[in-house]
N, C-alpha and C positions, 0 to 999 in steps of 0.2 A: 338057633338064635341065642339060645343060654349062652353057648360058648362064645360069639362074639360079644356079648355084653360082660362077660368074665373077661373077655380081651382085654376091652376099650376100659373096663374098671380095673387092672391090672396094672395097664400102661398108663393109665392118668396119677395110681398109687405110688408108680415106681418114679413117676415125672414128679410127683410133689415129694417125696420122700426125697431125691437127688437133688431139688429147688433148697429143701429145709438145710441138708447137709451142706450144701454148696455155701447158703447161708451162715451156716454156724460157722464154718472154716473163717470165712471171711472176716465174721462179724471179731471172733480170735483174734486173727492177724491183726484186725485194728486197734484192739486192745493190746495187743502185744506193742505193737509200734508206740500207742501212746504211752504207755508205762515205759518203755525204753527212752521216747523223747524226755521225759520227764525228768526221768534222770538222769539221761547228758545233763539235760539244763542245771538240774542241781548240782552235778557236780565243776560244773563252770561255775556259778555261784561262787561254789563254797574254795575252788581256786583262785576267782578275782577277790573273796574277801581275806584268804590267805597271805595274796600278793600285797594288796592293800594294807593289811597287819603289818606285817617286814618293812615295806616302805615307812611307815612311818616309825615305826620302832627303829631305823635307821636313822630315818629324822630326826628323832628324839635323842637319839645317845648325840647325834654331832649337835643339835643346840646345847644339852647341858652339855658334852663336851666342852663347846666355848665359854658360854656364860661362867662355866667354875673354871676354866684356864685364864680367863680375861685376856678374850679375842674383842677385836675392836667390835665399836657399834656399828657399824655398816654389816661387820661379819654375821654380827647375831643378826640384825633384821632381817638380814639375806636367808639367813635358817630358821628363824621363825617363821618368815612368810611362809618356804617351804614345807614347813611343819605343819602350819594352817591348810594347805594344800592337800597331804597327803591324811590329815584328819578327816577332812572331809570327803577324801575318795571312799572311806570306809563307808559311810553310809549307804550307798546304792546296794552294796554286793551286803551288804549287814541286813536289808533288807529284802533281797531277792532268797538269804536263806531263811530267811525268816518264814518268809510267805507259805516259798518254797517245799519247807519240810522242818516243819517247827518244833521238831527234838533238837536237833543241828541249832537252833537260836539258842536253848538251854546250853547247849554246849560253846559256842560262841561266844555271848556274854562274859564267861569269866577271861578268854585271850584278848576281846575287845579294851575290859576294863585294865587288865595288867598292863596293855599297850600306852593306854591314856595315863597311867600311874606311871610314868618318867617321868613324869612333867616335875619340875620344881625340885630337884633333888637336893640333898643336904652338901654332899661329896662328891668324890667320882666313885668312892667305894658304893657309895647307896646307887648312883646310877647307874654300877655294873651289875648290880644283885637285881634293881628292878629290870635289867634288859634283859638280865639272866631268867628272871620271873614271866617275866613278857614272850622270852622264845620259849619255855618249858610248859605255857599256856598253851602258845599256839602250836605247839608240835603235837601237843594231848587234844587238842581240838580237830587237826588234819586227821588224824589216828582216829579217834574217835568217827568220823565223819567216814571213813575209808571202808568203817566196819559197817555203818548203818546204809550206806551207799550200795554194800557189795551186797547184799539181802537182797 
């Protein structure tokens, strides 16, 4: 009688012990999966706010383009609108990294701000230095971003 009740206490030890395990694995994998979701997502983010950078930083050299060339006024409203446009696409993805993974915001803010600083230039000298400043932003911010992503 000992030895069946050593059985039946044996197989129920090895049945929960094989439950707990089976458990852990699992409970892993899900963790694993969410932290990998995670950072896809982030790093979409941090490419639609990249995208959105350029675009506008595009935008910006051709209105000051015009504005200091004295292109007609239809020309300019046509690229200002556009300008207005791609400013505001920035906000969404500026704040999904935000949320997201908010070292990535500290690092953002400075290509954000260079991007917005074309605005009103003096020259075209000055507006090729801020575009110059604007992509040397956002190239240090993708970089930046590439390293904290890869962790």
């Amino acid at each position: 009688m000992f030895a069946t009740i050593a059985a039946v206490v044996g197989t129920l030890a090895g049945a929960i012990t094989a439950g707990l395990i089976q458990a852990r694995i699992a409970s892993t994998a899900r963790n694993a999966a969410l932290v990998e979701d995670h950072r896809r997502t982030a790093v979409d983010a941090v490419a639609a706010l990249a995208v959105a950078l350029s675009d506008h930083r595009r935008a910006m050299w051709k209105l000051g383009d015009a504005l200091l060339t004295g292109a007609n006024a239809d020309r300019v409203q046509e690229l200002r609108d556009e300008s207005h446009r791609t400013r505001s696409a920035i906000t969404a993805p500026a704040v999904r990294v935000q949320l997201l993974v908010p070292v990535l915001d500290v690092l953002a803010r400075p290509a954000i701000q260079a991007t917005y600083s074309m605005r009103h230039p003096e020259d075209l000298d000055a507006l090729d230095s801020r575009r110059r400043h604007a992509l040397k932003t956002h190239d240090a911010f993708v970089s930046s971003a590439s390293q904290v992503l890869a962790a």
